[in-house]
C-alpha positions in Angstrom: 23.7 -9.0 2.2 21.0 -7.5 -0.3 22.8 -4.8 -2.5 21.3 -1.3 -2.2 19.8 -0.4 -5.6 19.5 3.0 -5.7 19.5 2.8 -9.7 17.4 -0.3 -10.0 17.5 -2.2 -13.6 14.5 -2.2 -15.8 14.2 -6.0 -14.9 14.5 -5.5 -11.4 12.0 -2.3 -11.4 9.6 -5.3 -13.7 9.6 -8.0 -11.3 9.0 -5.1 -8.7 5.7 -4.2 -10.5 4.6 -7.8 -9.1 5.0 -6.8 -5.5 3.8 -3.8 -5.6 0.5 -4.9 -7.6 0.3 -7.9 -5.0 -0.2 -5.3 -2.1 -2.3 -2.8 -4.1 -4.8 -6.1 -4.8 -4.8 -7.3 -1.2 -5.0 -4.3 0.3 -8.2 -3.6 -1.8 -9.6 -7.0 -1.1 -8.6 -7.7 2.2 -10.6 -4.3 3.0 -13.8 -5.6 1.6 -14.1 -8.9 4.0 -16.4 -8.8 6.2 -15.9 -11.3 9.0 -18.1 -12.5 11.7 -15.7 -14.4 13.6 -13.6 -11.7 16.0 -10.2 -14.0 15.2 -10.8 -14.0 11.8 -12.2 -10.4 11.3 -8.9 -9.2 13.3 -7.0 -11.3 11.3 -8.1 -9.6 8.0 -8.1 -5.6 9.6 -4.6 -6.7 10.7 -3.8 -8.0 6.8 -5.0 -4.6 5.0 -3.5 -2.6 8.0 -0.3 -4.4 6.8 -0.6 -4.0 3.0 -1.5 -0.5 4.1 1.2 0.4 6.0 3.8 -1.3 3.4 1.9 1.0 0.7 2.3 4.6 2.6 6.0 3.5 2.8 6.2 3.1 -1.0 4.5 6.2 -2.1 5.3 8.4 0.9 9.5 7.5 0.7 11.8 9.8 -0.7 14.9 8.3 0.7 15.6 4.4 0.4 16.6 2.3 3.2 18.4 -0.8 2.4 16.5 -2.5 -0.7 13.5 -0.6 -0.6 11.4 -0.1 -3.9 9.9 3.5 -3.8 7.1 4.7 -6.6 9.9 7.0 -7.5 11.6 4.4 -9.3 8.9 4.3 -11.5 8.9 8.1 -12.0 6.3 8.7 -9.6 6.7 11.4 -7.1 6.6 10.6 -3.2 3.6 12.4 -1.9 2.0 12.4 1.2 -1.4 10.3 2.1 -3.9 12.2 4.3 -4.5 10.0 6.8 -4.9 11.0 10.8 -2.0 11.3 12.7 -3.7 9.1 15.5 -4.0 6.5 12.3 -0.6 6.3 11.4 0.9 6.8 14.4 -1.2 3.5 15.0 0.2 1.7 12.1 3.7 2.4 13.2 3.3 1.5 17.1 -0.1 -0.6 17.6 0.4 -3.0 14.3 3.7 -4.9 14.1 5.6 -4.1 17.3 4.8 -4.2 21.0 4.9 -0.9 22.0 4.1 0.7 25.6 2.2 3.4 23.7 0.1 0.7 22.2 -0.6 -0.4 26.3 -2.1 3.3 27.3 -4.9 3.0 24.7 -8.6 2.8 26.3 -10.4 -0.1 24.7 -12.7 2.4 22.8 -9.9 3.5 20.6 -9.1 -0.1 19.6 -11.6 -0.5 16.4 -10.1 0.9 13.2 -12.0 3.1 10.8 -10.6 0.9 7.9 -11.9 3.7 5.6 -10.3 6.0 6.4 -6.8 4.3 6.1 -7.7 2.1 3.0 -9.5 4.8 0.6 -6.8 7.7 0.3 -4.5 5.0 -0.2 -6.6 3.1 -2.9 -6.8 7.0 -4.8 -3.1 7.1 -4.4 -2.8 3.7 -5.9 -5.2 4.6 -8.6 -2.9 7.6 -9.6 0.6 5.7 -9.1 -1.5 2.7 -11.8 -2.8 5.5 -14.5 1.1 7.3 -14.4 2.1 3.1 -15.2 0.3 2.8 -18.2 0.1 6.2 -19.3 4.0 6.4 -19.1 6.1 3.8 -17.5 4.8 0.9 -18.8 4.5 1.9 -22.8 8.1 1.9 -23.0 9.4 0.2 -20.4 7.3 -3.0 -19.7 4.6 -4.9 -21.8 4.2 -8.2 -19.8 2.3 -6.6 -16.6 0.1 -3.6 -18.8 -2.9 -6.2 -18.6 -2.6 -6.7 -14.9 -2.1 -3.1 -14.3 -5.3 -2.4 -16.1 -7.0 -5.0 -14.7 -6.1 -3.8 -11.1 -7.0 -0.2 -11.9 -10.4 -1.1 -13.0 -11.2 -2.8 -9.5 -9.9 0.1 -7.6 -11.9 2.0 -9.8 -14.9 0.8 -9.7 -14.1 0.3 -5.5 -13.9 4.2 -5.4 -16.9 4.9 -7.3 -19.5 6.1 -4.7 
């Protein structure tokens, strides 16, 4: 049984960094694929739907189930994403479980809008990376600073219109 770490360590909260930055990253470049082939293209929307969904969990939660990491263990408050309710209600029925609510959608509602689930959620990320190196990571954690940087400077230059 996993322990519950409702006071993580520093060194766990550091090798957390890696997890989180691994879905920030695919999240961002899954999103940018573009796929001809229908298995492969719905392979991909499923991915960042995924890495999207895992996300809203760790900036949205303010309560920790189980091992859960949470952006507030990096002193980051939980905020809400503004996405559609039809969108997230989506990610929580249509995604990763077989649902009978998934079963009553018409055909036309099965595309995704990928932008509108990925980009508040890449600005979110953007904020959640500037709090790291502005704060967390100056005194807490030297080793992933260049990654974070690095990381933020994609997103960055993703959410530049």
């Amino acid at each position: 049984m996993t322990p519950k770490p409702d006071n993580p360590t520093r060194e766990e909260q550091q090798a957390a960094l890696e997890h989180v930055f691994y879905e920030v990253r695919q999240l961002n470049a899954a999103s940018l694929i573009q796929m001809e082939a229908d298995p492969v293209r719905f392979s991909l929307i499923e991915s960042t739907l995924l890495h999207a969904r895992a996300l809203l969990g760790f900036y949205e939660s303010t309560q920790r189930r189980k091992d859960d990491i949470l952006a507030k263990d990096f002193d980051f408050d939980a905020k809400k994403i503004t996405i559609s309710a039809n969108d997230r209600e989506r990610l929580n029925k249509d995604l990763a479980h077989l649902t009978y609510s998934r079963t009553k959608r018409a055909p036309e509602e099965w595309p995704w809008d990928l932008n509108q689930v990925v980009m508040p959620i890449l600005e979110r990320s953007k904020d959640f990376l500037e709090h790291l190196l502005k704060n967390w990571l100056l005194t807490n954690d030297n080793t992933n600073h260049q990654e974070c940087r690095t990381l933020l400077q994609n997103i960055e230059n993703r959410l530049r219109p």
